[in-house]
C-alpha positions in Angstrom: -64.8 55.4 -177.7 -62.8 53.9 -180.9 -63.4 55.1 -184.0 -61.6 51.9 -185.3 -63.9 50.2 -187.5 -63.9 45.9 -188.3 -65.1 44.3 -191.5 -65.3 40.7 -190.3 -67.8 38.8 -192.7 -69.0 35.3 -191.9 -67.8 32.7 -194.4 -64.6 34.7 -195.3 -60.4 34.6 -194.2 -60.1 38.1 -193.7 -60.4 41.0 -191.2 -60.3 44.3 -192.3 -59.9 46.8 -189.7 -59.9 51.0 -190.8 -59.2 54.1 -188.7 -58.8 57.8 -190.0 -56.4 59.5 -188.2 -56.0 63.5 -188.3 -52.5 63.1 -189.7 -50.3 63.4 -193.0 -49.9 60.0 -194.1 -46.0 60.4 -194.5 -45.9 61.1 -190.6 -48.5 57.7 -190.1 -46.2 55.9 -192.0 -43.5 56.8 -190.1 -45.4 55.9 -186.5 -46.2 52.5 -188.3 -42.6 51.3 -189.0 -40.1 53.2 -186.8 -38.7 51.0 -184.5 -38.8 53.2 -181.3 -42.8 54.6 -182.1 -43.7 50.9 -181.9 -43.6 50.3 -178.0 -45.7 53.5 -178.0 -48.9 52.3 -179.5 -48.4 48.3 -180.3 -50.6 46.1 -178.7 -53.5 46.1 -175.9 -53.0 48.3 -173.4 -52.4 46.3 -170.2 -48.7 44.9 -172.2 -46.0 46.4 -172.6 -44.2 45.7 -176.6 -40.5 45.4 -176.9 -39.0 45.3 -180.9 -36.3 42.6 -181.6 -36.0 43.4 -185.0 -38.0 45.9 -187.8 -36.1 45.3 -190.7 -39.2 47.5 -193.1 -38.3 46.8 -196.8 -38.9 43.9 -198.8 -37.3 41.0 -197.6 -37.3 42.2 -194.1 -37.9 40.8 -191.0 -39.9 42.1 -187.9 -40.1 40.2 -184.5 -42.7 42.5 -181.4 -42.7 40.9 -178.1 -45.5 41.3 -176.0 -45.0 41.1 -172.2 -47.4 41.0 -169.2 -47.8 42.3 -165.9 -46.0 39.1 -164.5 -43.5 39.1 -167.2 -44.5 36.3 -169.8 -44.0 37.0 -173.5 -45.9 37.1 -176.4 -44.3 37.0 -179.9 -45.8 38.0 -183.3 -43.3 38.1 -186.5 -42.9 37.8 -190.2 -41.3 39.3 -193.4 -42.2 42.2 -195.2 -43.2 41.1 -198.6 -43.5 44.6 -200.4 -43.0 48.2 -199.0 -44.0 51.3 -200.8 -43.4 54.9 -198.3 -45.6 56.1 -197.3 -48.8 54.7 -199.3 -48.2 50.9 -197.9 -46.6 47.4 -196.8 -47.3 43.5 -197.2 -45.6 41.5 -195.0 -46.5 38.4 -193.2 -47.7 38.1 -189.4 -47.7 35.2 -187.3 -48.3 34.8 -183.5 -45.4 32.8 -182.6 -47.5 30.4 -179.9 -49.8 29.5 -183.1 -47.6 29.5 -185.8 -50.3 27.5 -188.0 -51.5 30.2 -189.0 -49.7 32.6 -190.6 -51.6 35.4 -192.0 -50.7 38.0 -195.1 -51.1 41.6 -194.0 -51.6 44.5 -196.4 -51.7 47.8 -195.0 -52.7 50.8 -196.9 -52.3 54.9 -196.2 -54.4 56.8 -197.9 -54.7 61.3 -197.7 -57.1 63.5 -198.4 -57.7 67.2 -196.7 -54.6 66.2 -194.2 -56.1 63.0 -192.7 -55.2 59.5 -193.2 -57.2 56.5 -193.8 -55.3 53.3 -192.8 -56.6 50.3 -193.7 -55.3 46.6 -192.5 -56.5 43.7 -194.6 -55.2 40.4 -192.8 -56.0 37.3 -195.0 -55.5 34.3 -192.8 -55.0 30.7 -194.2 -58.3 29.8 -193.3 -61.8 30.8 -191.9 -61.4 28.7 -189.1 -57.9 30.4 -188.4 -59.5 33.8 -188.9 -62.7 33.1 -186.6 -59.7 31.7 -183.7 -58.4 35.7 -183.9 -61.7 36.7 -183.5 -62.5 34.4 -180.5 -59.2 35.2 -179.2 -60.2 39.1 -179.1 -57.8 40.1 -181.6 -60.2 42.6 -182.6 -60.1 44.0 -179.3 -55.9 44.5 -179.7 -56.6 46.1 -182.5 -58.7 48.6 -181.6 -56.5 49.6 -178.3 -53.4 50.0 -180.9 -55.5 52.3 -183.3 -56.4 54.5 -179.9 -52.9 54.3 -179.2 -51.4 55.2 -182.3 -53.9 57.6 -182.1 -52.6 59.4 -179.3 -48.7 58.7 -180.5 -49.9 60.9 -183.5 -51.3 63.8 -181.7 -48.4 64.0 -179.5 -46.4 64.3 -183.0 
């Protein structure tokens, strides 16, 4: 069971999604935004993620593929807008086949007593854009990358 939790409020443009990890956040930070960690815990389970490009500081680009069993892919991307190591980033995200709806992500690590709460705010451009991620299952993504990240940070 995930210990990922969702705030997904009626009426609003934003998910918020929060998981404590028993981790430093320097060493979460680093599992977040290191190129070769991503294809270890990105995505749902049942797809594999390839990186095309993690450029992490402001200005930077990023561009995960996601790619089924039968080989179609799935692109997110965007720019980093702000990057502060290893407390948190802002940077745009965007799923390539819907690119109407480009959302602005913050992500912030916060310690205490060794563990790290990260917390994802996504604020999309509308709430009918925010309740098509929901309908779409994206909470469900979520939640299999947080147990995955999960288990990329115990092996660490």
């Amino acid at each position: 069971m995930s210990d990922t939790e969702f705030v997904i409020e009626p009426g609003r443009q934003d998910i918020i999604m929060t998981r404590v990890f028993g981790a430093p956040r320097e060493v979460v930070f680093r599992a977040v935004t290191d190129p070769e960690l991503i294809p270890r815990w990105w995505g749902p389970h049942f797809l594999t993620t390839r990186v095309d490009l993690m450029e992490v500081r402001p200005g930077g680009r990023w561009r995960y593929v996601n790619i089924d069993a039968r080989g179609r892919e799935y692109a997110f991307g965007g720019v980093y807008h702000d990057v502060v190591a290893p407390e948190r980033f802002v940077r745009t995200w965007a799923f390539e086949g819907w690119p109407e709806d480009v959302a602005l992500e913050t992500v912030t690590l916060v310690e205490a007593d060794g563990r790290t709460k990260y917390v994802a705010q996504s604020v999309h451009r509308s709430v009918e854009a925010r309740d098509a991620i929901v309908r779409a299952d994206g909470p469900r993504g979520g939640r299999e990358s947080m147990d995955r990240l999960a288990e990329v940070l115990a092996s660490h």
